[in-house]
C-alpha positions in Angstrom: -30.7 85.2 11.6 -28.4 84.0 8.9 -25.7 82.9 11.9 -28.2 81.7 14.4 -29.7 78.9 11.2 -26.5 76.3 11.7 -26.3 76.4 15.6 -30.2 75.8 15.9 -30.0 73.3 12.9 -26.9 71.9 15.3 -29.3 72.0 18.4 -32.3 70.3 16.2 -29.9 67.1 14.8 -28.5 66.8 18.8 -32.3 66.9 20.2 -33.6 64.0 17.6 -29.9 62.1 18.8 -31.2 62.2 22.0 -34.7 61.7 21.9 -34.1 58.6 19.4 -31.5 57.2 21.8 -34.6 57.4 24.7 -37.0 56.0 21.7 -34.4 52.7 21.1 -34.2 52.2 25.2 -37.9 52.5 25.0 -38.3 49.6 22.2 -35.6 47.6 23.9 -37.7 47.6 27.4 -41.1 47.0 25.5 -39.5 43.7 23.7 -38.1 42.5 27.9 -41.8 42.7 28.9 -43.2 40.5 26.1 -41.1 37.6 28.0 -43.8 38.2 31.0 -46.2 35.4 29.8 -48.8 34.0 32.5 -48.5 30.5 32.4 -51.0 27.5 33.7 -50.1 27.0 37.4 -48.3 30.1 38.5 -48.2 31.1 42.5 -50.4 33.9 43.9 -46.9 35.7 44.8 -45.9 35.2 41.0 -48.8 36.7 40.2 -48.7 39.7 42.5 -45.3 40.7 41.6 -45.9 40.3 37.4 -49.0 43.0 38.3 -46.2 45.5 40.4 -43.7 44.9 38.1 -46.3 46.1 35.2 -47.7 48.8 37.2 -44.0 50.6 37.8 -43.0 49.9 33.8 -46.3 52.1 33.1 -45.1 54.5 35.5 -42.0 54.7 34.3 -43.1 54.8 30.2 -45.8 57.7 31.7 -42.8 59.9 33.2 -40.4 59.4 30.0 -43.4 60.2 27.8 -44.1 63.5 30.1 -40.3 64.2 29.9 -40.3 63.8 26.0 -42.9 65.8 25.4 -41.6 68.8 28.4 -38.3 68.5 26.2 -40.4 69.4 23.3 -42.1 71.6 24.4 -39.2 73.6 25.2 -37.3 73.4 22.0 -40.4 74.9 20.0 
């Protein structure tokens, strides 16, 4: 056990690198989206592709958020 404690300490510091690398990418993306504003006068097409384009980023924060927590779930 002694031996084992530094590699899995290793394996701990290189899973929080890699999950706070995913978390910055996260924040990064969250602070594009506030740009999306809906503004007086804006075409039914403009419309229609703000709601698609919010419906894939929610798919997209769902799947990383399932991936996270799979990555977890497999360290423990």
């Amino acid at each position: 056990m002694g031996d084992k404690l530094p590699e899995e300490v290793r394996d701990c510091f290189k899973f929080l690198e890699d999950n706070l690398k995913i978390l910055s990418k996260i924040e990064m993306d969250l602070e594009d989206e506030k740009e999306d504003k809906l503004v007086p006068g804006m075409e039914l097409h403009q419309l229609y592709d703000m709601a698609n384009n919010v419906s894939e980023a929610s798919k997209i924060k769902r799947a990383q958020y399932n991936l996270i927590r799979r990555q977890s779930d497999d360290f423990v």
